[in-house]
C-alpha positions, -999 to +999 in steps of 0.1 A: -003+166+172-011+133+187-048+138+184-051+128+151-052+095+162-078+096+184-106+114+164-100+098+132-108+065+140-147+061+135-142+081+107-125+052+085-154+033+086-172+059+064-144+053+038-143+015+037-186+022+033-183+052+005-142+045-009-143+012-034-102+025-040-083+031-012-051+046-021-040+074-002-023+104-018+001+121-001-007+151+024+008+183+014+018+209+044-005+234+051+005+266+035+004+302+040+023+326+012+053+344+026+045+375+016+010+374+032+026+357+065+051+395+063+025+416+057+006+405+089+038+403+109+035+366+114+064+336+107+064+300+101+076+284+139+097+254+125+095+227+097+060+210+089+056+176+101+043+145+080+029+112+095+013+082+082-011+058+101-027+024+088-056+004+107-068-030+102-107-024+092-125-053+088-097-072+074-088-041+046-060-017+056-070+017+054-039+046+056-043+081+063-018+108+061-013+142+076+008+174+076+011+198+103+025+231+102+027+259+128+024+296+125+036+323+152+026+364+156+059+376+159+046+413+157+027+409+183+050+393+206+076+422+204+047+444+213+040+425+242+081+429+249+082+458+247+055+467+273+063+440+296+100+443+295+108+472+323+089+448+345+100+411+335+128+390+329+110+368+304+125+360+273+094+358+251+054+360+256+035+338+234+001+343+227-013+338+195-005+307+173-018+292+145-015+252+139-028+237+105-033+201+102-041+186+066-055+153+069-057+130+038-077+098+037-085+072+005-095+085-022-096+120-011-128+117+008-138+146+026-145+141+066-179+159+078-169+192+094-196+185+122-183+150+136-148+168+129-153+198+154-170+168+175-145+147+181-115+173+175-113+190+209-079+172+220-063+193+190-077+220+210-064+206+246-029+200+234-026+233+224-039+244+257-016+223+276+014+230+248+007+272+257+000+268+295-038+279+289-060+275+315-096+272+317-096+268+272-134+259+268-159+261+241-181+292+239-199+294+207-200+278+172-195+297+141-188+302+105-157+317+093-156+332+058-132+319+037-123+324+001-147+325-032-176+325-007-169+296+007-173+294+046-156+271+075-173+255+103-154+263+138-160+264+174-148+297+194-130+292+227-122+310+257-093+310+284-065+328+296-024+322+303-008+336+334+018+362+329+043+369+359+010+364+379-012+385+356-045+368+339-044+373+302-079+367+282-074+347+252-098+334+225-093+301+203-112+289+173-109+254+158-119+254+122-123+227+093-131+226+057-128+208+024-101+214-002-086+199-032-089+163-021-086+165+015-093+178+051-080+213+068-083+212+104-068+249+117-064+254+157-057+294+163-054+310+196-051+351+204-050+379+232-086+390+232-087+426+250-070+448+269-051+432+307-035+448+335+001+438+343+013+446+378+046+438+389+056+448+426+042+486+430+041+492+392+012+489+369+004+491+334-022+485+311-014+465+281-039+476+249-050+445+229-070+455+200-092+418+199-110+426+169-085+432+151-061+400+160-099+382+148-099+397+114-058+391+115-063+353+116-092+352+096-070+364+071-041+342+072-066+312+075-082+324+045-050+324+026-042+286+040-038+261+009 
């Protein structure tokens, strides 16, 4: 995603104060065991992508590297298929993603999840705009339990896509935390409760169990390495 590059910036000036070596390792793609990705009824949505970017910092270079990878609930998108297909000729409804960014800097130098959720919300806008969500804005901060105890910072969002006309409530969550030498930043998006879909004179009321599509990606985030 291209907002990387616009919230990392102020950022490097914390390493060139806190880094005396600033070799970068490499970023290693996000990653989410096959079998766990099955069991949820969820699938990798193409190849990860790597990119390198190097400033000019008071005369030192400083490099950071990220991976990006992108998860989709194909389960869930059947359901929504099968429900919606008597009444539409669309080819596929997507509504709940997951994209994992790692983000690398010198040294391995953590990034502060605060100034991270700060200065992250264009991840969450291109994903918005990438998904045709409207109205995605931030609700609530939270903590999302990870493993071994350990928790992630996030902020909750709300919004909806439009359906053949029909309004369907979605929650997001952008989340960040340390591990192993770098930065996870994890953008998720998912229906949130029940919507009507009415096409000409017929009706019907899809079921979205929202809890449950929570707990879902809290799983698969927790089993992100």
């Amino acid at each position: 995603m291209r907002s990387i590059g616009l919230f990392i910036f102020p950022l490097l000036l914390l390493v060139i104060v806190f880094s005396g070596c600033l070799e970068t390792p490499v970023a290693a793609p996000p990653h989410i065991d096959e079998n766990v990705l099955e069991e949820c009824g969820w699938v990798q949505i193409g190849d990860s992508t790597s990119m390198s970017k190097t400033f000019d910092i008071g005369g030192k270079e400083i490099k950071i590297n990220t991976a990006t990878i992108n998860y989709g609930d194909k389960s869930l998108e059947a359901y929504l298929m099968r429900q919606v297909g008597a009444y539409s000729n669309r080819e596929n409804v997507s509504t709940a993603r997951i994209v994992a960014m790692r983000i690398v800097l010198p040294a391995g130098i953590p990034l502060p999840s605060q100034i991270v959720l700060e200065m992250a919300s264009t991840q969450v806008k291109d994903m918005a705009v990438e998904m045709n969500i409207k109205d995605f804005h931030k609700i609530n901060r939270t903590q999302v339990p990870l493993k071994n105890e350990k928790t992630a910072e996030a902020n909750v969002y709300s919004g909806y896509i439009t359906l053949d006309g029909n309004n369907v409530p979605l929650k997001g969550m952008i989340a960040t935390w340390g591990v192993s030498g770098s930065t996870l930043v994890v953008t998720t998006v998912y229906p949130d409760k029940d919507f009507v879909f009415t096409e000409g004179t017929k009706k019907v009321i899809i079921n979205i169990d929202g809890k449950a599509e929570y707990e879902e990606i809290i799983k698969l985030l927790q089993h992100i390495e």
